[in-house]
N, C-alpha and C positions, 0 to 999 in steps of 0.2 A: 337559373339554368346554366350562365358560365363559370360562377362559381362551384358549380358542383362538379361541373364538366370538366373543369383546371383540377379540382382536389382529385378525380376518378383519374384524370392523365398522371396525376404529380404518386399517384398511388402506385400504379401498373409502372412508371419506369425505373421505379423503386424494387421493384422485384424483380423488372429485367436485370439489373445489375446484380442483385444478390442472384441469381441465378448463373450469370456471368461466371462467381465467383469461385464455384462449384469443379472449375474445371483445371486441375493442379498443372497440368503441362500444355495444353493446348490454350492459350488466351485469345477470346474474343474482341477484335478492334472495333466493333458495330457502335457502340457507346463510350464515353468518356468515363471513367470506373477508375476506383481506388478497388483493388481488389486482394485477400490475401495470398500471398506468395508464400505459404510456408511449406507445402509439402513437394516430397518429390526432390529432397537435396541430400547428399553426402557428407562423409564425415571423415577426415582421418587426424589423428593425433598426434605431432611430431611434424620433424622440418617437412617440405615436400621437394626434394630432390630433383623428380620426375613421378608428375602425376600418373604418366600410366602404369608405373610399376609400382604404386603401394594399392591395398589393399582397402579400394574404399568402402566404408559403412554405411549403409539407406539410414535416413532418419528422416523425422518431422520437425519441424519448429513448433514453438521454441523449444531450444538446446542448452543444457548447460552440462557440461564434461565435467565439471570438478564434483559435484553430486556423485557422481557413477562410477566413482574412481574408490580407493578402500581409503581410512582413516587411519592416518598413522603420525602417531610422537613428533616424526621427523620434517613436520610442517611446521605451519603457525599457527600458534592456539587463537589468536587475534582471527584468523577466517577459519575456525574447526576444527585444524588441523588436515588439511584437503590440498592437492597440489593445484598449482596455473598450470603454465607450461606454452606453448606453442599447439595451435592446430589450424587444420582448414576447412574449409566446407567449400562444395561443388552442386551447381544445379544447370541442367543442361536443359534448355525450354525452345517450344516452337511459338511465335504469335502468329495465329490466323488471321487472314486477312491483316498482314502484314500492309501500311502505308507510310511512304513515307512523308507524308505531308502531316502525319500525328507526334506530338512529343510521348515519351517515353522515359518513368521514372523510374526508380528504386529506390525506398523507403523503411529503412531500418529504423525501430522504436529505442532501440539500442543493443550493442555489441561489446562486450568486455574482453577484451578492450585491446588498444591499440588497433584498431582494425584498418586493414586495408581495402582496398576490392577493385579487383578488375573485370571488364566486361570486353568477354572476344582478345584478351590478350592486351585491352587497355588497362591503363590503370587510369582509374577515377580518383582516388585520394586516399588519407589516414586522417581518422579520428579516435582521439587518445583516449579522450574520455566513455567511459563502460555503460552511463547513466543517461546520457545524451543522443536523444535521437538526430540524427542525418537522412538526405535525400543527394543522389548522383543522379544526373540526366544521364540516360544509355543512346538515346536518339543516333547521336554520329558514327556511333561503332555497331549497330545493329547488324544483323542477318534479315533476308528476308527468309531464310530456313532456319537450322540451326544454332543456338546462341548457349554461351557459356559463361557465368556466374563463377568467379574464385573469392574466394573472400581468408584474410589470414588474420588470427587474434593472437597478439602476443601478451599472456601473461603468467611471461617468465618468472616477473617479481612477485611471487605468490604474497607476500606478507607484506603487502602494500596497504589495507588498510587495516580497522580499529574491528570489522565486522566482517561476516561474511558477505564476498562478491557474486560470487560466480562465476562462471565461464564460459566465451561463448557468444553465441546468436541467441542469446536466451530471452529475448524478447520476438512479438512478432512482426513479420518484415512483410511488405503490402509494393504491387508492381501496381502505381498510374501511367494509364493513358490518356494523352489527355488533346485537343483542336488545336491548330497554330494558336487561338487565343484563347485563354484558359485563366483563370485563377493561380495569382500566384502560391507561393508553396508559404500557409500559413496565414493568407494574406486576405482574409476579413477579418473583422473585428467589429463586436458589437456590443455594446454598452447603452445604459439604462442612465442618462444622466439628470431626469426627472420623473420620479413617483410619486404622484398621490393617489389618492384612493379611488378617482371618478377614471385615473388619463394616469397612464405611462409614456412616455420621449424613447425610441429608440434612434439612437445613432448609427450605422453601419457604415464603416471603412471598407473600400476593396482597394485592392491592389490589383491590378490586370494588366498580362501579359500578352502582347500583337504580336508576334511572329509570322507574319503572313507577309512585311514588304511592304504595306501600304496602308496610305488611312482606311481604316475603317468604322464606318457609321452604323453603331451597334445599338443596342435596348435592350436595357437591365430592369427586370421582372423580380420580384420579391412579393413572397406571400408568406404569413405566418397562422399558425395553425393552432389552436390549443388541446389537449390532448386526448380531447373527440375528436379531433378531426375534423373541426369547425374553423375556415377563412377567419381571422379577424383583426389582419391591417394588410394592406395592398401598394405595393408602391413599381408605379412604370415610368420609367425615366429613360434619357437619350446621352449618347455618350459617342461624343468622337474620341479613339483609340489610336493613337500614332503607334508608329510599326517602330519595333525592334528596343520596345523599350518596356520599365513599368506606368504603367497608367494609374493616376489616384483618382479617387472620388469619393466624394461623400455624401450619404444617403438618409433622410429621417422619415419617422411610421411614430401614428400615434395609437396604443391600444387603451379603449376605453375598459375601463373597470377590473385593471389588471387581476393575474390570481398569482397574488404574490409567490417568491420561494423562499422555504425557511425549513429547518429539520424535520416538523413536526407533519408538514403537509410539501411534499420538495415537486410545487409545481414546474412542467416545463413546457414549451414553446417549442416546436418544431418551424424552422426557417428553409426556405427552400430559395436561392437565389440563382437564377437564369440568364445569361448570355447568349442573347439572340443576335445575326448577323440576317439581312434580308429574310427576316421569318425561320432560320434555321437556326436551332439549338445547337451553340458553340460548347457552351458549360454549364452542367447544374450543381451547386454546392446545397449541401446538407447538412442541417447540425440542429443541435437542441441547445434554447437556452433557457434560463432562467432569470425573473423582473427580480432584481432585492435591492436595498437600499441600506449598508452599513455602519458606523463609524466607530471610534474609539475614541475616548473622554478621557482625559487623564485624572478626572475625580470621581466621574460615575461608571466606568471600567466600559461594556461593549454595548452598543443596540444595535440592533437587528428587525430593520421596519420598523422604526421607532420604539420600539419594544427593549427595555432591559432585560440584558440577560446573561446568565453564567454559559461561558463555552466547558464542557465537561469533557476533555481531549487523552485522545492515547496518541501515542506516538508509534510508529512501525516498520521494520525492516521489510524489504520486498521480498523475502525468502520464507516456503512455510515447511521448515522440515524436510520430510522424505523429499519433496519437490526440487530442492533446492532454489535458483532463481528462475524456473523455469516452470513457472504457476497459472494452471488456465483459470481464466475467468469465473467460471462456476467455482473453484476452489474460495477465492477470493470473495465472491456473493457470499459463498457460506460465510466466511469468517465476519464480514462486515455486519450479516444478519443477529451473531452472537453480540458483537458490542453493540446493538440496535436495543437487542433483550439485556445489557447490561445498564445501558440508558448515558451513553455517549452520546455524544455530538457532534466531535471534531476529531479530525485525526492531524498527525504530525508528519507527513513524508521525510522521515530520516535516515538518512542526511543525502539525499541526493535525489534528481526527480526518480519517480515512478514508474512504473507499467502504465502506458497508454488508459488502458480501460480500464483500471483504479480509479480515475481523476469521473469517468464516464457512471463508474456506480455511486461514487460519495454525489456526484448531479442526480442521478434518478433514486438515490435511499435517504438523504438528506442531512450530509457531510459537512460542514467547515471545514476549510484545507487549510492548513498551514504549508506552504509550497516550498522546499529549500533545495540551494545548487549544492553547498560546500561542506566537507568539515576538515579543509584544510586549504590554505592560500599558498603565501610562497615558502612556506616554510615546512616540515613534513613533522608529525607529530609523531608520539614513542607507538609501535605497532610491535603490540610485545607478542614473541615468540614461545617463549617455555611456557607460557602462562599468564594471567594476569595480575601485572605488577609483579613479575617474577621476573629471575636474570636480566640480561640484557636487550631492551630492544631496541629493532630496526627500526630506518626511515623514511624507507623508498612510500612511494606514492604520488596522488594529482600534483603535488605542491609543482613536481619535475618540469609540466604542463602549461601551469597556472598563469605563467606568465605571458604567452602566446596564446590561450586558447580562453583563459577566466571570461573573461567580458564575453566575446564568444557566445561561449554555454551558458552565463546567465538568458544575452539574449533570446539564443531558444530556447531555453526553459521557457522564458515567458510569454514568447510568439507561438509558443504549442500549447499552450493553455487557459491564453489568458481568457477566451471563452466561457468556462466552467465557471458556474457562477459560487461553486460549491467552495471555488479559492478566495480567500480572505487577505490573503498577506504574500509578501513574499519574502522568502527569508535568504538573503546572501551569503551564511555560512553558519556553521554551528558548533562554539565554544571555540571560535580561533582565540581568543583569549587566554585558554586554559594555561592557569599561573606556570611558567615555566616548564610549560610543553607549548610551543616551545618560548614563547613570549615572558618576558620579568619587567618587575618596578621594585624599585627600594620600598614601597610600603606594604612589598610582600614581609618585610623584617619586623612587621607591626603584628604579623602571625592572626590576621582577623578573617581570612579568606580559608574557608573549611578543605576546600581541594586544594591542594601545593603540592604538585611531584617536585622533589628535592627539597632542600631545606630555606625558607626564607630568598630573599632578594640574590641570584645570581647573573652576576656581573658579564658574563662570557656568553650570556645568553641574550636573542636581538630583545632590543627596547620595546615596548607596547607602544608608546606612543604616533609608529609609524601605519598602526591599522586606520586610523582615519581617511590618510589619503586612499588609501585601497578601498574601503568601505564606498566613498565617496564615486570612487573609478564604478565600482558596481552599482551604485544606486544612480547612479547616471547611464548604464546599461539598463537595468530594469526601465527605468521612467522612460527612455526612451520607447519603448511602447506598451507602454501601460501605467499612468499615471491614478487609474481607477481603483489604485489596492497601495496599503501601506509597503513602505521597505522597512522590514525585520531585519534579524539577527538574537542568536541564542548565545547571551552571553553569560559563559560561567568566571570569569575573572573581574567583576565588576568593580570590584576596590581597588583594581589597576583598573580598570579601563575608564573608571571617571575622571582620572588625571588625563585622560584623553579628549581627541574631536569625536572618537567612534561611536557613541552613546549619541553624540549631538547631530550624527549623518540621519543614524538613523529613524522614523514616525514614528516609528513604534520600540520598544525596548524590550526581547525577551531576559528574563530571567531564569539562569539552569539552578536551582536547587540552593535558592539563595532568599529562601521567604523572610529570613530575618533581615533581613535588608530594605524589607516593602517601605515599615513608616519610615523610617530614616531617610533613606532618600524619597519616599513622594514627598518629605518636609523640605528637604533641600534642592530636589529637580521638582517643582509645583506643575511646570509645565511638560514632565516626562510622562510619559503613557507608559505603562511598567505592566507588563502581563508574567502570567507562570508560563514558559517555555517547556521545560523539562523538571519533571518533578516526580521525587519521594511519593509512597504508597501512604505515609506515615499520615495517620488523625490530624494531628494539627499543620500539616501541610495547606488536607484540608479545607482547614479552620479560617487559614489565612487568605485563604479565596472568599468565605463564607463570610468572615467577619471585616472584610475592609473591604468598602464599595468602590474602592479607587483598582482594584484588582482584579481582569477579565475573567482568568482564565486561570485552567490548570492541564499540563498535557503530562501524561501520566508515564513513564517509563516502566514498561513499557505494557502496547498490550499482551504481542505476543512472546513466550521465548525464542530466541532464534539460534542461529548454528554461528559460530564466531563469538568474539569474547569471552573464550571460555576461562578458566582455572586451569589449575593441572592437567595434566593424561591420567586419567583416562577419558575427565571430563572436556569436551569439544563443540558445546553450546553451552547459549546462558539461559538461567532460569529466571530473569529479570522480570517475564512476564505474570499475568495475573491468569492468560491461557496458556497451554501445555502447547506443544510443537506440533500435536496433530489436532489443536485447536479447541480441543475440551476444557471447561473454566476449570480452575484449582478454587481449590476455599476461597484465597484472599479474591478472588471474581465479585463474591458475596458478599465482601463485605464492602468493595468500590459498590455496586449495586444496589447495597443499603443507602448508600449516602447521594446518589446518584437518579434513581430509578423511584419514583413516586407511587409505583405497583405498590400493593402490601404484600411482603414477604420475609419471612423468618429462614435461620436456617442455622444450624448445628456445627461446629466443628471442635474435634477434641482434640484434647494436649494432656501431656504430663506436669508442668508446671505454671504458677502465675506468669511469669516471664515470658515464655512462651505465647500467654493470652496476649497479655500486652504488645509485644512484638510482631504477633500474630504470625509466630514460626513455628515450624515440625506441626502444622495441623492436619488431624487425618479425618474423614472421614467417617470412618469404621468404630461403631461401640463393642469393639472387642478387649478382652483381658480377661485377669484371673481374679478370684475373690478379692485379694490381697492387696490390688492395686484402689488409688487413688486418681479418678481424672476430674480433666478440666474440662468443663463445657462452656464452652464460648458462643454465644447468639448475637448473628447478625442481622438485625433489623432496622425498619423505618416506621413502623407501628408504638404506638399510644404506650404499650407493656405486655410483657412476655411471662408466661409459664409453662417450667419444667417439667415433666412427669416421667417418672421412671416405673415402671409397668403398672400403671393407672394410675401411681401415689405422687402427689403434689410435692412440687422440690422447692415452692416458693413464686411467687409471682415478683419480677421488676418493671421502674419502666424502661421503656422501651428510646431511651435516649444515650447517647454515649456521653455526654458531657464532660467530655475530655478523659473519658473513661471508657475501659470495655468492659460487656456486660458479661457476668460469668457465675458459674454456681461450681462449687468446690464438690462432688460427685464418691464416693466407694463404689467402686465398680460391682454390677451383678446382669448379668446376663437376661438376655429380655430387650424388651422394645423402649426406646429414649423418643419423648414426644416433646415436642417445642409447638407451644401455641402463642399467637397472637392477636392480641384486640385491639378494638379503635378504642377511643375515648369516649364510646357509650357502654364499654364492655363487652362489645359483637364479636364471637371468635371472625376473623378475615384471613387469619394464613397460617399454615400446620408444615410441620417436618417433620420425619419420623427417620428413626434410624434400628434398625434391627440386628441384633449379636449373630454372624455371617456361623452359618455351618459348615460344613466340611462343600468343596466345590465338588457339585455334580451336573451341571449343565454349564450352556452358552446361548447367549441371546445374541440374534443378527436384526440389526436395522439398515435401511439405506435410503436414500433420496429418490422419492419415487415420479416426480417432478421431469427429470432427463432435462432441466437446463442446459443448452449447449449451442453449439452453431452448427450450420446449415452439414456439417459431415458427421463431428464426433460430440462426442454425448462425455462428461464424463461423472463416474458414479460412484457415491461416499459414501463406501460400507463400514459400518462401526460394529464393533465385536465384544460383549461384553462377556466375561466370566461368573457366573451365578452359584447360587445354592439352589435349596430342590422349593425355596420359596420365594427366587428371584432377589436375593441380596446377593451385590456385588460383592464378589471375592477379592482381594486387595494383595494378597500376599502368598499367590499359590498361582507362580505364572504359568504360562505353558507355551510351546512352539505352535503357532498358528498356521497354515497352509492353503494356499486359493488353488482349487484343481479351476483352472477357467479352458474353452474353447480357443481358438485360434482368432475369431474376430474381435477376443477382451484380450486388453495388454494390459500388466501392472506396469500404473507409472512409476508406485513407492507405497509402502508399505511403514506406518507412523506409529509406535506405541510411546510419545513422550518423553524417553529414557534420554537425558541429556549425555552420559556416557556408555549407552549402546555403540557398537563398532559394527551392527552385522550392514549385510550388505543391501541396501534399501530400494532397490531393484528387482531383488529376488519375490517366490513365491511365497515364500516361509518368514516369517520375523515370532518373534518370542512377544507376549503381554506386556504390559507395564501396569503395573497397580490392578490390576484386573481386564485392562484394555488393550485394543488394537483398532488402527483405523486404515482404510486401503484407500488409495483412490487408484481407480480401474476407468481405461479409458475403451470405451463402444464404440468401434470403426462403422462405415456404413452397412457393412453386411449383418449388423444386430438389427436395424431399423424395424424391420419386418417380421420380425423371425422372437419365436419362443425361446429366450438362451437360458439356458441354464445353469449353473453358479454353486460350485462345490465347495467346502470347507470345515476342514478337519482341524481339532484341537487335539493335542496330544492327551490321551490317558482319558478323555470325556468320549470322543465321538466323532462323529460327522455329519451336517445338514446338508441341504438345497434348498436354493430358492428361485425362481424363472423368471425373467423380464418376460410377460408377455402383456404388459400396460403402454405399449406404446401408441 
């Protein structure tokens, strides 16, 4: 009966708060709430002179300006070619039931960058870094009416890094109110530092904050919950709290018969911890965690609950396209869902932390995280302008920072995360090595290091061997709180950097794109832990995960394209990826997924030539051509062997292995339907593709997510547009201007058809196909909730449909 009683109480003030949150300018002081603060703020672009004479812009959070702005030459190919610049943002709020015996926070996930902020005409501080979340107390300068939010981002150096930034509040920002004594900011921490199979050990750290003046004699309450919503460990304990300080303490719970977390089943644990003063609730903290148990072998590569096992890693920029850096959650579920279906495991956060609730979905979908601060220390790498590896480039960047702020930011990175059980490692930086960008060794002159910008061993450029003390500066940041996860780093200069300490700072040792290096140094470092960090699509990449058991991992470059490191103008993202910019897989998806994804599945892609197969470049799709031509047909599979039929006539049966080969049939093109079958090893067909000779386009096919994933206001909704023939084969080469006639309660956030060097305006209602495709994402304010809306869309020279939200 008290258990049930505590789980129905610990329910219902769980949804007072999310109700709380609901309210964009009036804030409710009734309860202690993390609440978000995004809507309801302004925008203007440029210096601000005098706030009441420019012309401010309404917006939502998150925000990113450089997205919104047009695509032009005269930027830097290294972020898109997209401008920084200067702007500000303004939010003018009342807190109800204003007290002031409450503290009062603001909580930015991150701001790119340089940011300032003041509250009521104070200034709070600047934080330089874009990636790095921050918290200012507002407490001393409040209103009990009135109150005013400035916040200023300068970035003027637009070509400060290697990839696209952003710009902006482009992350989201959350106002705590919180009791004189409250939880500090970050300040549990909970680890799993014995598992076995009957009994798990939890440890819990708080950190607590008395602002009240005086001791106080409090009772800390912890219940944990598994994800029925089932009590099952308990801990009440007593705690004197001296005033005007932090208060530690440390707390253990045993749960019997844990249900572990692992990718495949990503159990979690819901913890509720309580601060009670004379019977009245001070503070309630919340969070999910997960029981795992990991380590790394430097001869038998990773386990994972005692279990060996291959980490199967993408790596990922936080920008998806139209969105720019300014990506809602539902966007991000989608994409994670695709690399679920490609049969991943881990992701790579490159090169800087992430979105808040990235790290919250790899916990609840069943993620490995590789977690990184840097891809530059104190020195600024080539941030090329005209293109990549083209003319001349600049330098500006964190490096400017690094040396006041480095240790800093690693620490919070790691104090804002070290929860998620989904993080593994933690990486200090990534390729600060890279041969003479800006780091050299004379045994660059030995010319065995495949990346070298410039020629061999330069003299004028700083030494390598000064990274170890720095390495060590951060790994003494990390360990300070969190000793429960290796210190990383991605090193692409290895054959300098073992004439170094930096290899030897680090637990663990990534390697960037350097798999010929595996046997050779595990022969010579026996005691190194040597993982793939960043790695080639390439087979025997692969191979080299597969066939040496002293080798964890492979994190794959990347999953998705992204905007930044481009080529030339007109091109202004990279196509690195294996998915497209508005997240639909490309061929090579298929054949990661062959090798990856234990599903049986077969699947088709054509080329012109052998080269081609093997490369596995210019693959289309589409069995289209004229009598005359000759194609390739390439099958990628994980099935027993494979047969071809070209309109019901047998083209040969192979197996179904790549052994260092890809599988392909040499084809005379003739018009009609291309069938790929595959069987196990009793001869059972188990998985078919088909491809059909596409007719002249005369329709359009509309899908979207009928689901309404979202938060407690807006909804947002992934319309994908597909261009068809009259027997539903996509059309690939016959694009067309697409158009969303929507209502006034749907906004286009951005409009995504893949085109790495499209320039239109990705705001607009209109965007043109790409390959036969377009994808929207449209955001559903409150007033759709309720309401039948309905959804117009016109393709030029085809038509126009409808279709009605009325599934809600």
């Amino acid at each position: 009966m008290t258990i049930n009683f505590l789980k129905t109480l610990l329910h219902w003030q769980k949804i007072l708060l999310l109700l709380v949150v609901s309210l964009p300018l009036a804030i409710s002081a009734q309860e202690n709430s993390k609440m978000l603060f995004n809507e309801s703020w302004q925008f203007h672009l440029g210096e601000l002179t005098n706030k009441s004479d420019v012309n401010w812009q309404n917006i939502s959070l998150p925000h990113d300006w450089s997205i919104q702005s047009d695509f032009d030459p005269k930027w830097a190919s290294g972020t898109g070619f997209l401008p920084g610049g200067i702007a500000w943002y303004k939010k003018n709020f009342v807190i109800q039931d204003y007290s002031p015996n409450k503290k009062y926070s603001i909580y930015f996930d991150g701001v790119y960058k340089n940011s300032e902020v003041w509250i009521n005409g104070h200034f709070l501080g600047k934080r330089p870094n874009g990636f790095i979340p921050f918290q200012y107390d507002l407490t001393p300068y409040l209103n009990e009416t009135e109150n005013e939010i400035l916040v200023k981002c300068n970035h003027t150096d637009y070509a400060d890094s290697r990839y696209y930034t952003g710009s902006g509040i482009y992350r989201n920002v959350y106002l705590i109110q919180q009791n004189p004594i409250h939880f500090s900011q970050w300040g549990v921490f909970v680890t799993t530092p014995k598992i076995e199979k009957d009994e798990a050990e939890l440890n819990i750290q708080l950190e607590i904050e008395n602002l009240t003046g005086q001791l106080s004699p409090s009772t800390i309450i912890i219940n944990i919950s598994d994800n029925e919503g089932e009590i099952v460990a308990t801990n009440t304990s007593t705690l004197q709290l001296y005033p005007n300080r932090e208060n530690y303490n440390e707390l253990h719970l045993k749960i019997d018969t844990p249900k572990l977390w692992e990718p495949d089943t990503p159990n979690l644990y819901d913890v509720d911890i309580r601060i009670e003063v004379d019977g009245k609730l001070m503070e309630l903290w919340s969070d999910k965690i997960g029981i795992r148990d990991f380590k790394f072998d430097a001869n038998k590569g990773f386990f994972l609950n005692v279990k060996n096992m291959l980490i199967k890693g993408v790596c990922i920029h936080h920008d998806a396209g139209a969105l720019g850096a300014a990506v809602p959650k539902e966007v991000w579920k989608e994409r994670l869902r695709t690399l679920k279906k490609l049969g991943a495991n881990a992701i790579r956060m490159s090169h800087y932390p992430h979105q808040d609730y990235i790290y919250d979905l790899a916990d609840e979908m069943g993620f490995l995280v590789q977690d990184e601060a840097f891809d530059e220390w104190e020195f600024g790498k080539n941030k090329w302008i005209e293109g990549w590896n083209e003319g001349t480039p600049g330098k500006d960047g964190y490096h400017k920072d690094f040396e006041q702020w480095g240790a800093k930011d690693v620490e919070d990175m790691v104090r804002r995360n070290r929860n998620h059980p989904s993080i593994i490692m933690w990486s200090i930086g990534n390729e600060i090595d890279y041969p003479n960008d800006p780091y050299t060794h004379p045994v660059l002159d030995e010319g065995r290091n495949p990346q070298i910008y410039g020629k061999g061993y330069m003299p004028d450029h700083p030494p390598v061997d000064q990274l170890g003390k720095i390495a060590n500066e951060l790994s003494m940041a990390v360990k300070k709180f969190d000793t429960t996860r290796p210190v990383t780093a991605a090193l692409a200069g290895v054959t300098m950097s073992n004439f170094t300490a930096y290899p030897k700072i680090l637990d663990i040792v990534g390697y960037n794109y350097q798999e010929f290096r595996y046997k050779e140094d595990h022969a010579k470092y026996p005691e190194r832990v040597i993982y793939g960090s960043e790695n080639g699509d390439a087979l025997s990449a692969w191979n080299a995960v597969k066939n040496n058991d002293f080798i964890a991992s492979q994190f794959l470059w990347t999953a998705f394209d992204f905007i930044g490191e481009a080529g030339k103008w007109p091109y202004r993202s990279s196509g690195a990826g294996i998915i497209d910019l508005a997240g639909k897989p490309k061929p090579d998806f298929y054949f990661r997924k062959s090798l990856w994804n234990d599903d049986p599945m077969v699947f088709m892609g054509i080329t012109e030539t052998e080269e081609n197969v093997i490369k596995r470049r210019h693959i289309s799709t589409s069995w289209s051509g004229s009598e005359k031509d000759v194609k390739y047909v390439s099958a990628y599979t994980n099935v027993d062997s494979v047969e071809l039929f070209l309109n019901n006539k047998s083209l040969g049966k192979k197996k179904g292995e790549y052994d260092g080969k890809m599988i392909f049939w040499k084809v005379p093109f003739k018009s009609g339907a291309l069938l790929l079958k595959g069987y196990n090893k009793e001869g059972k067909e188990i998985a078919t593709h088909t491809l059909h000779t596409p007719e002249s386009i005369a329709d359009f096919k509309i899908t979207y997510n009928k689901e309404y994933i979202g938060t407690e206001v807006d909804h947002i909704l992934i319309v994908d547009i597909d261009l068809i023939d009259k027997n539903g084969t996509l059309i690939i080469n016959d694009d067309r201007p697409v158009t969303f006639e929507l209502p006034s309660s749907i906004k286009v956030l951005g409009l995504e058809s893949g085109d790495l060097k499209s320039h239109e305006d990705y705001q607009s209602n209109q965007r043109s196909s790409y390959q036969g495709k377009l994808r929207a994402y449209l955001k559903l304010s409150e007033g759709t909730k309720n309401q039948d809306v309905s959804i117009n869309v016109k393709v030029k020279g085809i038509g126009e449909k409808s279709f009605t939200l009325n599934e809600r």
